[in-house]
Structures are given as structure tokens and as C-alpha cells.
C-alpha positions, 0 to 999 in steps of 0.5 A: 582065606581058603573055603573050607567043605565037608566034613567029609569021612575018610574012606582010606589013607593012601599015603602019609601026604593023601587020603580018600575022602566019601564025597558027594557024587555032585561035587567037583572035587577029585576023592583023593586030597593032599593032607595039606588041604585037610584039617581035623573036623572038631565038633565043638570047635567055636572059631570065635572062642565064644563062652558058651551060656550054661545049658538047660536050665534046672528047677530051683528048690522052695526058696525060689526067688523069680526076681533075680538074674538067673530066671529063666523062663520061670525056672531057675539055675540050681547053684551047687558052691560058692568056689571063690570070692574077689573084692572089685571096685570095693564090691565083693562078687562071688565065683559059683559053680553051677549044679550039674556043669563044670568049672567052664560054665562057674560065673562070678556074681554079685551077693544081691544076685545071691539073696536066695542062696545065703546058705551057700554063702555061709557054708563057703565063708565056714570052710574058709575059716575052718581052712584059715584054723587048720593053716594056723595050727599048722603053723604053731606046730611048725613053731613048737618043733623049731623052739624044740630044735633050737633048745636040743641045738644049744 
């Protein structure tokens, strides 16, 4: 597997196969390099795809529970929504979202890990209600218009 240097910046394209590179004074390498030995430099590339662990951690509010999976050094991730549940094994586990952080960083978790966030819990279990009733009015709209069509059709 070839080595790979640098980063080193691009000074100047000279054609579309090379490009003039800033190296240092002390190394071997003639400045300019065929593009085939080249690779675009990513900051945050992880070549072991890696899932980073949620960063920083944030003070929790009052119904801090230093007894959990989620203390850190005596702080606490603060939990901004329950997005998602799934039942495994016969055991519910539910998909939160971090406050502050993207879905990237969401982990599925256990409800005793989630003793001190019950509202969350209840909050996400109301919307899911709220959307099934919304879905069931929706449904007995559709089945008024077709009892409408088929009595205008006969």
C-alpha cells in the first residue's frame, strides 16, 4: 500500500495531470506531482468509519440523575427528543436526539436509561397518538367521499 504525505498545499495547477505543491525544503520530493499520486485531503475523514461519541458534554437541568449511562464527569447530556422507538428481544429501546447535535450522534437507548427524561417519553407517545388520530380522520374522510362517489355513480 502506497504512503501517503502531507497534507501539503497546492501552489499552482500546471496542467490537468500535475500540480505544484508547497513542500518542505528538506524533503526528497520534486514540488511538482502527477495528479495520480494525489488524493483530496478531508478534514474529518475517519478511514476506519468510526462513529464518533457525542461531543462536549452539556449540564443537565434540576431532575439530574447522576446514576445513569449518560454521566459524564458529573455532567449530563442534555436530551432534546425521543425521534423513534423499536421493540428488540421483547424489550422497548428508544432513538434520542441529543440537544444541540444532529441526528449522526441520535442513540437508541433503554427506558431505565430514561428514568429522568419521562417527559420526553410521554411527549413523544402524545405525538404519536395525535398523528395515529389525525391518520384516522384522514381515512374516514377518504371513506365519506367514496360512499359520496359511489351513491352519485349509481
Amino acid at each position: 500500500m502506497p504512503r501517503r504525505q502531507g497534507p501539503y498545499p497546492v501552489v499552482r495547477k500546471i496542467s490537468s495531470l500535475a500540480y505544484e505543491l508547497d513542500l518542505t525544503d528538506d524533503s526528497r520530493i520534486h514540488p511538482i506531482i502527477s495528479i495520480v499520486y494525489l488524493s483530496q485531503y478531508h478534514v474529518r475523514d475517519d478511514p476506519f468509519k468510526r462513529i464518533p461519541a457525542p461531543p462536549g458534554p452539556v449540564e443537565y437541568s434540576a431532575e439530574t440523575d447522576m446514576s445513569g449511562d449518560d454521566a459524564r464527569d458529573g455532567k449530563h447530556w442534555e436530551l432534546e427528543r425521543v425521534m423513534d422507538y423499536t421493540t428488540r428481544r421483547g424489550k422497548t429501546h428508544y432513538l434520542v436526539r441529543w440537544k444541540g447535535y444532529g441526528p449522526q450522534h441520535d442513540k437508541w437507548l433503554k427506558p431505565e436509561v430514561l428514568k429522568h427524561a419521562a417527559r420526553l417519553v410521554e411527549e413523544y407517545h402524545e405525538r404519536l397518538r395525535r398523528k395515529e388520530e389525525l391518520r384516522g380522520a384522514g381515512d374516514k374522510a377518504r371513506e365519506k367521499q367514496r360512499d359520496r362517489r359511489r351513491k352519485q355513480g349509481s
